[in-house]
Structures are given as structure tokens and as C-alpha cells.
N, C-alpha and C positions, 0 to 999 in steps of 0.2 A: 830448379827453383825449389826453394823450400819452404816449409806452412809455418813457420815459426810467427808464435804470437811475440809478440812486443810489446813490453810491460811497460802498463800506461803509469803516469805519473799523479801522484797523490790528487792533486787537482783534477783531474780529469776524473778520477774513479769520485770523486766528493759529488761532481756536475751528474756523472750516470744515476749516480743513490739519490741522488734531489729529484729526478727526472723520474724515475720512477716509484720514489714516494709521491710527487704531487697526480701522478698516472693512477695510481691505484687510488688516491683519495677523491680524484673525482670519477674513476669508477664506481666508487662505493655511495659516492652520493646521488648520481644516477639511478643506482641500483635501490635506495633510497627511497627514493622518487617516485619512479615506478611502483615501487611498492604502497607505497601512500595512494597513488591512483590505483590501484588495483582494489585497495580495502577500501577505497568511497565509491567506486564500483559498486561493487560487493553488497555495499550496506543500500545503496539507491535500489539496486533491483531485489535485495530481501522489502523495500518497504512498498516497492511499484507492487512484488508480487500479495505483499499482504493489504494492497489499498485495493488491487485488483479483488481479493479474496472480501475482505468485507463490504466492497460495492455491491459484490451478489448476495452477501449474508443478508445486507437493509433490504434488496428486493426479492430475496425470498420471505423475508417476514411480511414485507406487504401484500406477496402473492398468498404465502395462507391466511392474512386478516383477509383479503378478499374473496378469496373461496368461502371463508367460514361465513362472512357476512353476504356469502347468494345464499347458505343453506339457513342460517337465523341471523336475521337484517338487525336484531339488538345484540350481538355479539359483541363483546369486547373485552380484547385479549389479557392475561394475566403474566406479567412476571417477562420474564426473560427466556430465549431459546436457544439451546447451543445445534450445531452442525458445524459438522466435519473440524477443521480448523480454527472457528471461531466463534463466535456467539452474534445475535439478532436480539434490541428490545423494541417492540412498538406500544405507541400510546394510540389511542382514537379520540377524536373532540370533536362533538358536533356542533359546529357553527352555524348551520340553521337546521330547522325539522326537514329531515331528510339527505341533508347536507355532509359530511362530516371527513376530515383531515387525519390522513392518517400517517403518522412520522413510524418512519421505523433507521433504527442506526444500528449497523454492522459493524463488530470489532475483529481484527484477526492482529495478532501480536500488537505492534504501536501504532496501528494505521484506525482509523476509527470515520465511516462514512456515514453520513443521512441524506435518506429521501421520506421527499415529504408529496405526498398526494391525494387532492380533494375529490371524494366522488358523489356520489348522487346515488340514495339507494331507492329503488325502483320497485314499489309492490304492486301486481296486478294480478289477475284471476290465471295466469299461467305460471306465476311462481315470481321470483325476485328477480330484478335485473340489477347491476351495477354501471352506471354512466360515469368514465375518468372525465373529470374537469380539467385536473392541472397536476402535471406529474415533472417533477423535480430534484437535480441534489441539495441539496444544501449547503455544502461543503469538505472540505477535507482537514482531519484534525490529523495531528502527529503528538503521542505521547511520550 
């Protein structure tokens, strides 16, 4: 027996190069693909990680407006705070005597959260208390 190849005819070798031109093109557009899903990936869990990140930024700025308001119950806070990754700004408004809402919104790269929380500030001959009324987000913003 012998291995002898057999020379294919013009036709035949035209059908092989079509066959594997249209093989590689939807390889590639597969590959494509994937890729496309790989970068909205990507970009969903960079935005989860920085909504996660400024969710905690608004409630640390609420936790030291409410520290600062057990140690002086007329506190209220100035300006803006940064940590770590992102920045915190809270406002205070009191909505009745004794009453007062306190928003604070966390930014870390495009993601931008608020929480907003009413408390009851508490003076009596043992020192200040704070009572939460209503503790909430607000929503989630994307820049």
C-alpha cells in the first residue's frame, strides 16, 4: 500500500479555503463575544464594589454625626469627609425640637449612596441619649 496524497482538484481546494474562512470567522466572533461579556462583567462588579463602598461611607458619616450629637446634642456637622476610598457629606435638619434628620450620602468612584435617619435627641441628668426613629436608604445614584 502506499500513503500517496491525491491531488485535489481546483474545486475542491476553493470549498476547503471557504470552509475554513467562514470556521475562523465565527471563531473570532465568538471570541468577540465573550469578550464583550467579560468587560460588562468587569464594569458591573467595579460598580457593585464601589456602591458597596459608599453604602458604608453614608453610614459612617451618620455614625460620627451621632456620636458627636451623644457628646453636644447642638452639633452640626461642616463640610465634607473623606475615608479610605471615597468621601461622606451629611446635613442635619431639625424637624421638630428635639427631633432632627439626618442625611448623609457616600461617594466612592460613580456609585453615590444616601441614607437618611430621624432621631430623637434625649437630654436628661445622666447625659444625652439618642432614640432612631426611622433609618433608611434612599437610593442608589450612578454617575
Amino acid at each position: 500500500m502506499s500513503n500517496k496524497v491525491l491531488p485535489k482538484s481546483g474545486r475542491e481546494a476553493g470549498l476547503a479555503l471557504i470552509t475554513v474562512v467562514f470556521a475562523v470567522a465565527v471563531l473570532l466572533l465568538l471570541g468577540v463575544a465573550i469578550l464583550d461579556m467579560m468587560t460588562a462583567e468587569l464594569k458591573k462588579t467595579a460598580y457593585f464594589r464601589d456602591s458597596a463602598i459608599a453604602y458604608y461611607l453614608a453610614e459612617a458619616g451618620i455614625q460620627k454625626t451621632l456620636a458627636a450629637l451623644k457628646k453636644d446634642p447642638d452639633h452640626r456637622p461642616k463640610g465634607a469627609g473623606d475615608l479610605g476610598d471615597g468621601s461622606f457629606e451629611v446635613s442635619v435638619e431639625e424637624v421638630n425640637p428635639g427631633r432632627l434628620e439626618i442625611t448623609s450620602q457616600g461617594a466612592a468612584g460613580r456609585a453615590r449612596e444616601k441614607l437618611s435617619v430621624t432621631v430623637e435627641v434625649l437630654t436628661g441628668e445622666e447625659g444625652t441619649y439618642i432614640k432612631v426613629i426611622s433609618w433608611g436608604q434612599e437610593g442608589k445614584e450612578d454617575l
